[in-house]
C-alpha positions in Angstrom: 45.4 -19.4 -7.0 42.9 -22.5 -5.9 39.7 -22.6 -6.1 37.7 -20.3 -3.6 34.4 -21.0 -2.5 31.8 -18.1 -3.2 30.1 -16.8 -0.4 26.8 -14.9 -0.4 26.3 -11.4 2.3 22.5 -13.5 2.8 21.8 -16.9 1.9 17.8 -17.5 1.0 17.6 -13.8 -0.2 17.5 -12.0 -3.5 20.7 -9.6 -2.2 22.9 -11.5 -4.7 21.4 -9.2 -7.4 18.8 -10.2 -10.2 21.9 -10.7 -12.6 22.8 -14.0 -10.9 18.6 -14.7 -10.6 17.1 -16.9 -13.6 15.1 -14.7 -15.6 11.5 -15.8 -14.6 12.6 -14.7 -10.7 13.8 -11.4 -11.5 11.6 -8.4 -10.8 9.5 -6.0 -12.7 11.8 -3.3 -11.9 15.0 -5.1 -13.2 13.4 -6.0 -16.6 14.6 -3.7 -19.3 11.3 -4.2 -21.1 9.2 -2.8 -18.2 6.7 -0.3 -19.0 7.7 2.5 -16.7 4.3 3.1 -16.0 4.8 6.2 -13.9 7.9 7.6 -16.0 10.6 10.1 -15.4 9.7 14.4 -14.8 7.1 13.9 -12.5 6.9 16.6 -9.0 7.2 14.2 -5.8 9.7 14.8 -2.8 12.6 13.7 -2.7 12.1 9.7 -1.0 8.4 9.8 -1.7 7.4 6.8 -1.0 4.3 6.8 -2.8 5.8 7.3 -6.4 7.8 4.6 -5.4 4.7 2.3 -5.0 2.9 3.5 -8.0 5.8 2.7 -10.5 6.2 -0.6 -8.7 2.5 -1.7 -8.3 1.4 -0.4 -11.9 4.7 -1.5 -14.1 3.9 -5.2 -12.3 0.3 -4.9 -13.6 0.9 -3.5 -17.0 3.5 -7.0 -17.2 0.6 -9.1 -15.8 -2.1 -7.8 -18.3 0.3 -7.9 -21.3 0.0 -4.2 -21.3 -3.9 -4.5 -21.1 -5.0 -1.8 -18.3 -5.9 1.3 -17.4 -5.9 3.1 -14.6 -8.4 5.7 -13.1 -6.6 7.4 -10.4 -8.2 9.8 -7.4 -7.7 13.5 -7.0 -4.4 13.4 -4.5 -0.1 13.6 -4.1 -0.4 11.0 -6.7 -2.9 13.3 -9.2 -1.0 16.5 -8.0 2.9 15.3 -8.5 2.2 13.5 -11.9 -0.1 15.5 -14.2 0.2 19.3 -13.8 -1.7 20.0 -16.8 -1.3 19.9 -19.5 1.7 17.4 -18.1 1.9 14.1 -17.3 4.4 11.4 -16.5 1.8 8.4 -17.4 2.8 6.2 -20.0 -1.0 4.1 -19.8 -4.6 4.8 -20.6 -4.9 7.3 -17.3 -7.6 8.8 -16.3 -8.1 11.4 -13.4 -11.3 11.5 -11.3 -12.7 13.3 -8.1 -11.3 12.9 -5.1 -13.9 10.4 -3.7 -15.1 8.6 -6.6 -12.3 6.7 -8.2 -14.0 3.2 -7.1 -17.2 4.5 -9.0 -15.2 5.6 -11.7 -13.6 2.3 -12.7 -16.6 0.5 -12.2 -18.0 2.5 -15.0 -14.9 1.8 -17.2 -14.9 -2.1 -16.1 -18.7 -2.7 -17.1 -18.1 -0.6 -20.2 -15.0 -3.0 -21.1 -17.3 -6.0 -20.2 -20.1 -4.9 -23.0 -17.8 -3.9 -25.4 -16.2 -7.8 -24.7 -19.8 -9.2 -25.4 -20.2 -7.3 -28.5 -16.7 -8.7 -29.6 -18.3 -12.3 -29.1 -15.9 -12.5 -26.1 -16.6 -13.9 -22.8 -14.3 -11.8 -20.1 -12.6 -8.4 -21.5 -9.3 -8.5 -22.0 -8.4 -5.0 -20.6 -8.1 -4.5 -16.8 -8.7 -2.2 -14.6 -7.3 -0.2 -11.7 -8.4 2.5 -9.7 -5.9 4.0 -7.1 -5.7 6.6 -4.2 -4.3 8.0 -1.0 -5.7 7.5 2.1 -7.5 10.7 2.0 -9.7 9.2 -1.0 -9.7 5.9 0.3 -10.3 5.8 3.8 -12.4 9.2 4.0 -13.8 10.5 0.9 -13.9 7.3 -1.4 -15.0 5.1 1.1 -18.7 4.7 0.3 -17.8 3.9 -3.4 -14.7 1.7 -2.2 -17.6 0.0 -0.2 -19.8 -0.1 -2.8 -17.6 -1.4 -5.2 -16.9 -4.3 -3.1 -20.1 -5.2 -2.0 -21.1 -5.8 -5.7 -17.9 -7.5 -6.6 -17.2 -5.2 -9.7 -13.8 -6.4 -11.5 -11.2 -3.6 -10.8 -8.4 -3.8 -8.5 -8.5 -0.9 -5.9 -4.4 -0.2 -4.5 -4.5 2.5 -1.8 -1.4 3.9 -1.0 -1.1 5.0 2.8 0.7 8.0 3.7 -1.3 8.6 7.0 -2.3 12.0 6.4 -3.9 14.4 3.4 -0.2 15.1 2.3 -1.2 17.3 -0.6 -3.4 19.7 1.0 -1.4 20.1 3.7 -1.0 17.4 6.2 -4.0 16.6 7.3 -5.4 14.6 9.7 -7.3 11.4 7.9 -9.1 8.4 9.3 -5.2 6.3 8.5 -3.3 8.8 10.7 -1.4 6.7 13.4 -2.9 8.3 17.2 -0.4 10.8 19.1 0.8 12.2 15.5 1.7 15.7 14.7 -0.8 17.1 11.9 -2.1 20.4 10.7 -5.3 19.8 12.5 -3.7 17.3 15.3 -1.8 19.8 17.4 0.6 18.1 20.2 -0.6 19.7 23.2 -2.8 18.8 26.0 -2.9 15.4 27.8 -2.8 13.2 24.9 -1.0 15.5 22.1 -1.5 14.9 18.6 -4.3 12.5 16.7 -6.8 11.0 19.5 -6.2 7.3 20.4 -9.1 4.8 19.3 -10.2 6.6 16.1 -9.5 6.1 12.5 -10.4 2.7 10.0 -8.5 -0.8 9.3 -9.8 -0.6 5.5 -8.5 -3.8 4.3 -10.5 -5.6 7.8 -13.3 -3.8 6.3 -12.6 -4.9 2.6 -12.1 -8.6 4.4 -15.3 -8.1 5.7 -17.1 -8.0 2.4 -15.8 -11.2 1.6 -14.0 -10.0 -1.4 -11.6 -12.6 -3.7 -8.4 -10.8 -2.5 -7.2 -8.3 0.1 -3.5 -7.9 0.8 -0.7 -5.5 2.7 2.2 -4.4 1.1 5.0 -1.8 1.6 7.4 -0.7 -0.6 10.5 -1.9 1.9 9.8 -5.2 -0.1 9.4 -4.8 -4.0 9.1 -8.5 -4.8 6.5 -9.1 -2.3 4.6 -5.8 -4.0 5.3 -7.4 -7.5 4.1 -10.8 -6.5 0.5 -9.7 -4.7 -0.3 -7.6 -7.7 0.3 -10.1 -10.1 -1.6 -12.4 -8.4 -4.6 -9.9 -7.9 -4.5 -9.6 -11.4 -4.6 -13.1 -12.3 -8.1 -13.0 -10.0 -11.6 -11.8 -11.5 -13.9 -9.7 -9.3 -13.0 -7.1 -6.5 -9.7 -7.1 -5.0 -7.9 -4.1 -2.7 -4.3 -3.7 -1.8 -3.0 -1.6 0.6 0.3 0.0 0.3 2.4 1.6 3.4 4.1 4.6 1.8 6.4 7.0 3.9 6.1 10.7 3.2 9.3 12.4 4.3 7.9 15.7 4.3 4.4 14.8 6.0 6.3 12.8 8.4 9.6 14.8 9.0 11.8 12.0 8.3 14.7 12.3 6.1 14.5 11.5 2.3 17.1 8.4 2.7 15.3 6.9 5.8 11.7 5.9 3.4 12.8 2.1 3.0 14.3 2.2 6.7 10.9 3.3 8.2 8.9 1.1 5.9 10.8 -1.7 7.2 10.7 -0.8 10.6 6.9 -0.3 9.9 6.8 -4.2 9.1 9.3 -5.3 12.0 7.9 -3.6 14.9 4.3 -5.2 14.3 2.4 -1.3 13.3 1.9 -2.6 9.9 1.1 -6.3 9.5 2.0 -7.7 5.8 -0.7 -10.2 5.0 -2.6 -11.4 2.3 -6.6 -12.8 2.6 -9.2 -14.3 0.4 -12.6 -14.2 0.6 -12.4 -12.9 4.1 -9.6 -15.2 5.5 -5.9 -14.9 5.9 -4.3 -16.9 3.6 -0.7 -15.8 4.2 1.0 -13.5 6.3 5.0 -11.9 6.2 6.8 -12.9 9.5 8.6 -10.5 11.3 12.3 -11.4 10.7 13.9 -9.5 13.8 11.5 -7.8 16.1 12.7 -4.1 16.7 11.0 -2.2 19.2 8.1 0.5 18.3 10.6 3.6 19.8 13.0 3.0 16.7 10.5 3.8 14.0 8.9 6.9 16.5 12.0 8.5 16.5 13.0 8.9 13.3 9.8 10.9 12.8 9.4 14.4 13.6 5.4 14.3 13.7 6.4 12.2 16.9 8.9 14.2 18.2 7.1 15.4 21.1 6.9 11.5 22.5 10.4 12.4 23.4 11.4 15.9 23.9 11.9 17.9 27.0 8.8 16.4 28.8 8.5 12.5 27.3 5.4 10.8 27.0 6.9 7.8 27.0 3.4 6.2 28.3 2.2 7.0 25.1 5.4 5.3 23.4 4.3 2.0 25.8 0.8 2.1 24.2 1.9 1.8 20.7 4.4 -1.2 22.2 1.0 -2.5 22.9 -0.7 -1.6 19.9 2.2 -3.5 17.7 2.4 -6.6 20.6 -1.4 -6.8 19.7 -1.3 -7.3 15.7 1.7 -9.5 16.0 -0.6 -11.7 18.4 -3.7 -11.0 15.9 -1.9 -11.8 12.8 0.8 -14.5 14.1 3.8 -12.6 12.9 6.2 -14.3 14.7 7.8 -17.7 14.4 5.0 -20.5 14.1 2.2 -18.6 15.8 -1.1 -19.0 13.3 -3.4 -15.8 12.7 -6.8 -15.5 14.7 -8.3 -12.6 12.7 -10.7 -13.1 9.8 -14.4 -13.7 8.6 -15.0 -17.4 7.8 -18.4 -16.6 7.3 -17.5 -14.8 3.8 -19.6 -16.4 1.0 -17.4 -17.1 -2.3 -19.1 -14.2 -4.7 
């Protein structure tokens, strides 16, 4: 046989696999010496998104700090599904707090790490910090230490993964749930069914708003774009928050398999801009690659089930065409449009 080119399923991709990738450009996941942060045994769902994000977001950090970190970690899914006492499937320094104060929390440990630096004759401590949450902790309960936190520009990176709901207590409403879905306490009926319209919080605008070194979006559809923002956060001093999109297949109704589907869709419709932003201005943002419309991430939900049933409310399908349309405008998601949001005021802290 002659010689046959080699062709590729994607050019400008990482599809090939990480085999054919030189070893610097490989992931966190793909290194045999990763930490497995978050290891095998622990209790989430089948597809749970958020144990997905953990293990990715805390082995990438554990690589970045030589091993140098520990992690205080909000009552929550996260809490619940990994450490049934006297269990755990941590492999770091871990420690569990309330449900509201893990911010205050790794404060403490940060300024103890910073004293026991200056004792050493050191000027910065070499051990790291993380604290980390649901949106429950982040969003509701945690947010006056989350706030706090940033407004005195304490060293700890804060990672919030976003289910939309209080998954662990039982599906709750919380100020991240998306409007018109299906919760315990968000009932579809009456003229506008399920969570109200115009509530709820855009916590990392808010953490952009303190003029923080680093805010960023992630989702766990995109593991190197994960790997890369927390590295980077970690290479930073000071307060920094990143803000995870994590599917919950039970919470949600969606099937186990369709977790990295929806997250996608999440990114491609425009309902979760993928961004990063420093010191209150967007530095970068993740283009939409194909533009899918908002109905085919809906409908693979069942909290959203009654947007399309025997009476549609397909109005209500139209306003969160809008709602997308907007942040693709807001954040210049597509092609060479520039973002407009951000708060160039921000002093360097």
């Amino acid at each position: 046989m002659g010689h046959q080119e080699i062709k590729f399923y994607q050019t400008g991709t990482f599809t090939v696999g990480n085999r054919l990738l030189p070893p610097e450009q490989r992931s966190v996941q793909a290194d045999m010496e990763r930490t497995n942060s978050l290891n095998s045994g622990h209790r989430a769902c089948q597809g749970c998104g958020e144990a997905l994000g953990a293990r990715y977001a805390i082995d990438a950090a554990m690589r970045a700090t030589g091993n140098q970190l520990v992690a205080v970690n909000a009552t929550g899914c996260l809490e619940v599904f990994s450490t049934p006492y006297p269990e755990t499937s941590w492999q770091i320094p871990w420690i569990h707090s309330l449900f509201g104060n893990a911010a205050a929390v790794a404060t403490g440990v940060a300024a103890a790490n910073k004293v026991k630096a200056r004792k050493a004759g050191k000027s910065l401590p070499e051990t790291r910090v993380i604290a980390q949450g649901g949106d429950g902790g982040t969003t509701d309960i945690g947010f006056g230490c989350l706030s706090g936190m940033f407004e005195r520009n304490d060293d700890v990176l804060y990672i919030c993964y976003d289910n939309q709901a209080y998954m662990n207590t039982g599906v709750q409403r919380s100020s991240a749930t998306p409007p018109a879905a299906r919760t315990a306490t968000t009932m579809p009926v009456g003229d506008e069914p399920g969570n109200e319209w115009g509530q709820g919080k855009n916590v990392p605008l808010i953490a952009m708003a303190h003029g923080i070194p680093y805010v960023a979006t992630a989702s766990v559809s995109d593991l190197r774009d994960l790997e890369y923002k927390v590295n980077k956060a970690m290479s930073m001093r000071g307060a920094r928050y990143i803000h995870i999109f994590v599917p919950c297949p039970l919470g949600w109704g969606s099937a186990s398999q369709d977790t990295i589907k929806l997250a996608r869709l999440a990114k491609e419709t425009g309902l979760f801009p993928v961004f990063e932003a420093e010191y209150g201005e967007v530095t970068n943002v993740s283009k939409i690659r194909q533009k899918q419309p908002v109905e085919a991430y809906l409908r693979l939900q069942r909290r959203f089930a009654h947007l399309f049933g025997k009476h549609p409310r397909l109005e209500l399908v139209a306003r969160f065409q809008e709602m997308a349309d907007q942040n693709i405008r807001k954040f210049g998601l597509l092609g060479e449009d520039k973002a407009t949001v951000g708060f160039p005021g921000s002093e360097h802290k």
